[in-house]
N, C-alpha and C positions, 0 to 999 in steps of 0.2 A: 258493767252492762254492755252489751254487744251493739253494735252501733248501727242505725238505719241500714244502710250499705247490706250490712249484716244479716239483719233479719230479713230484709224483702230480700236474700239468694237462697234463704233457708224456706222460707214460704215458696220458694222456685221452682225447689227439690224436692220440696214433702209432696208438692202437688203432681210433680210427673212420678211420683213414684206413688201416688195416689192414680194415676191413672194407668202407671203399667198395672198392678195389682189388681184395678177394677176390671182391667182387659184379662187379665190371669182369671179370675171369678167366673165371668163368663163364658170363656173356653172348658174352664170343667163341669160349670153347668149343663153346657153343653154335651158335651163325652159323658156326663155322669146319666143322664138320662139312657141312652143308649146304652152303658153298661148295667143301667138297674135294669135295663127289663129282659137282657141279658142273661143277669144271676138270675133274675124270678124265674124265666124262664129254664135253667139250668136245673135247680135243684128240685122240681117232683123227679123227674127223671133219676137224679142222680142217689138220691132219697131211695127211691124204691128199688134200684140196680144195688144198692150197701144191704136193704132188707131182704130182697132176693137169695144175695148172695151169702148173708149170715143164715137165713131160713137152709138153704142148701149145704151149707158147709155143714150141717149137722149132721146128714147122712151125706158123707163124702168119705168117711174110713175108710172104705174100699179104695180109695180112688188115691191115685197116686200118681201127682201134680208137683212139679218144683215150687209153685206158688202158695202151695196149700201143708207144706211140709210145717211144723212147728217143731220149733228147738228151741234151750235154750238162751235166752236173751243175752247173750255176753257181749257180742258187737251189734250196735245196729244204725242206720243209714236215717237223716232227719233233711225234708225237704223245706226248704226257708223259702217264702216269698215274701219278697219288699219290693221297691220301686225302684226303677232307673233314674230318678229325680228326686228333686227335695219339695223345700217349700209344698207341705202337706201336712204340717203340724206336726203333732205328734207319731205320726200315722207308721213311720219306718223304724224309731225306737221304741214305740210300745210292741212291733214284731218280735226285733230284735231281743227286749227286756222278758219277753215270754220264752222266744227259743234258749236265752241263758237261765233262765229258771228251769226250765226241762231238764236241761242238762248239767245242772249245777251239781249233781252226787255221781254223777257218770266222768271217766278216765277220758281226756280229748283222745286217748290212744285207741278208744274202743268205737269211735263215733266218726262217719263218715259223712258229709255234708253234698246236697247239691244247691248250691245258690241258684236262684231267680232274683235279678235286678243289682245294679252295680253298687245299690245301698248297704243290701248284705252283702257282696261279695268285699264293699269295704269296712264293713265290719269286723269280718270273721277273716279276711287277710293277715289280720294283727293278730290273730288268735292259736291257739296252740293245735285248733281241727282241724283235721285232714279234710280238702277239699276237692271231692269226685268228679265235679262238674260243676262247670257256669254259664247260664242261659240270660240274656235281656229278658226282659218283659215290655209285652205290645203295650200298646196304650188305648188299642180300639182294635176294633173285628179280631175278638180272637177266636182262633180255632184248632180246632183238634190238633191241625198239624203244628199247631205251636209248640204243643205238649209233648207230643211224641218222644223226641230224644229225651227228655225228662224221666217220661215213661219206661223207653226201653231201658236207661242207664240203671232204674231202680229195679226193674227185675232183672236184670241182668246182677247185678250185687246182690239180690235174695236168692235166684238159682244157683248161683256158683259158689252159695254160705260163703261170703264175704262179710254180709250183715246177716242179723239173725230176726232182724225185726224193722220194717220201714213205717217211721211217721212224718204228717205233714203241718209243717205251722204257716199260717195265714191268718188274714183279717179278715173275718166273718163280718157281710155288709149287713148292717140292720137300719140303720137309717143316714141321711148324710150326714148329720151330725154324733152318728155311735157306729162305733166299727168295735166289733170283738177279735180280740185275738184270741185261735184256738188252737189247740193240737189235736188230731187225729191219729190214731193208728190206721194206718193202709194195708200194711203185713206184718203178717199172717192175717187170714180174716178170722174173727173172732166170732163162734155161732153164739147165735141168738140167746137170751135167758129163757130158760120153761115156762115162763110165762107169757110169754112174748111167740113163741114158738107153733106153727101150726101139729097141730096131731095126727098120726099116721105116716105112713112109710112114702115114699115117692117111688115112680116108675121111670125111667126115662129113655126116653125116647129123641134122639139116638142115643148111644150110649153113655154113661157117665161120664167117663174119660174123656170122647169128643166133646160134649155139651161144656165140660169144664173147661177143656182146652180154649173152647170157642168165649167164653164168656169168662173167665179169670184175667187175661187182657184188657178184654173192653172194659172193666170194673177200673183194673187200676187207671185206664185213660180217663175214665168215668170221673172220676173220683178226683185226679190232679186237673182236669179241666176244669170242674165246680171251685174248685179253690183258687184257680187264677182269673177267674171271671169274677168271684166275691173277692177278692185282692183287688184287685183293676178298678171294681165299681168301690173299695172303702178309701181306694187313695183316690178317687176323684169327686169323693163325697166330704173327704180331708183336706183336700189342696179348694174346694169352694169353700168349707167354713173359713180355714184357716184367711184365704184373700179376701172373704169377704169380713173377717177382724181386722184384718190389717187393713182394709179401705177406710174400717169404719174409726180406725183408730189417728190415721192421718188426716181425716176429717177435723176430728178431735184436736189434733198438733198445728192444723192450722189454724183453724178458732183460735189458738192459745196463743199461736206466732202473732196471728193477726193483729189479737187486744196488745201483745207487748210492741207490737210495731205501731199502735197506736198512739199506747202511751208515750212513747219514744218522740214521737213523730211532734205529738202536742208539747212535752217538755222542750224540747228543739224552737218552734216555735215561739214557745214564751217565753226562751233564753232568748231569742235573736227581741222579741218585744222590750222586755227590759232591757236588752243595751241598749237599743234607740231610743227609748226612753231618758234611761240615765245619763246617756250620750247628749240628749235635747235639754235637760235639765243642766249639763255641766256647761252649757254656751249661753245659758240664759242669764 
């Protein structure tokens, strides 16, 4: 049994490290607000630019876009967002456990990667995929320009058919205690199903080729901005559950320190009683 000494420097420890964790809790609670309203804010926008653009691609035959070009899927380009940090639960390998299930029947030779956050880039460093790019991830205020080189590096590998096809994995924030990991496709954009589809020809004004020009960019920044804003806000809805178990759990390990430092405390006590007892009885 561990001895007085003992247990009051482990009761010492569980409690500062009871109170870094409650001060960790807090600081995401914090951030996490601001990045959920954030996302909320993010996705009508970014929702209706995906449905625009799959509505449009369907009369786009004419039109002839590096962006909109379709070919066969032989190589293609996957963007990973994970965190620059840990302690967020599960939050970085259930990314991670999604983008190797995508690509678990795919050749690492035909897959090129762009990391976001130094979580996946230590991941997929040990890994046999070619790696395009690697960006941090903000932790607050993000914006467009964050994206950007992200952006450009991925159309830059679909125009020059390097990749034949780009998708995105992230953690879709649904709530602070649920984050989905999804995969998207980004390119090619895929039109709409007929049923989904509006009826009749489009006119446009200005021309097809401009309007596309103009707005097949902004789609793709569209589109990787929404996913680092629901990333941003699922690891900071992950990193408060997870601090807020681990406070609740050291809580727990103290109560438990405490009873055994008690009983310690009183057996101690009653040993020193009986020897002056026995001690007073052996002079009498």
């Amino acid at each position: 049994m561990a001895s007085i000494r003992d247990i009051r420097q482990r009761i010492k420890v569980v409690r500062n490290i009871q109170k870094i964790t409650n001060a960790m809790k807090m600081v995401a609670a914090a951030r996490l607000k601001k990045a959920q309203d954030r996302a909320m804010a993010a996705r009508p926008y970014a929702d209706t630019m995906g449905q625009v653009m799959e509505n449009l691609s369907r009369a786009a035959a004419s039109v002839d876009h590096p962006l909109l070009r379709v070919r066969p899927e032989e190589n293609i380009g996957v963007i990973v967002i994970g965190a620059d940090r840990g302690l967020a639960g599960s939050y970085n390998s259930n990314v991670m456990r999604a983008t190797v299930r995508f690509l678990r029947d795919r050749d690492p030779d035909t897959v090129r990667l762009v990391l976001l956050g130094r979580k996946a880039l230590d991941f997929f460093r040990r890994r046999r995929y070619s790696i395009a790019e690697t960006l941090s991830v903000p932790t607050s205020n993000v914006t467009f320009a964050d994206i950007r080189p992200v952006a450009a590096k991925v159309r830059d590998l679909f125009e020059s058919a390097e990749v034949d096809a780009v998708y995105l994995v992230y953690s879709q924030f649904v709530t602070a205690m649920t984050q989905r990991p999804t995969v998207l496709k980004l390119l090619p954009i895929e039109p709409a199903a007929d049923e989904l589809a509006p009826s009749g020809e489009f006119i446009f004004e200005p021309g097809a080729e401009q309007l596309f020009g103009a707005l097949l960019p902004r789609y793709v920044d569209t589109q990787i901005y929404r996913a680092l804003v629901e990333a941003v806000a699922s690891e900071h809805g992950a990193r408060m559950t997870a601090m807020a178990a681990a406070t609740t759990n050291a809580a727990d390990m103290i109560d438990s320190l405490s009873l055994t430092y008690n009983k310690a405390r009183q057996a101690a006590i009653t040993k020193e009683i009986t020897e002056i007892v026995s001690a007073a009885e052996a002079l009498v």
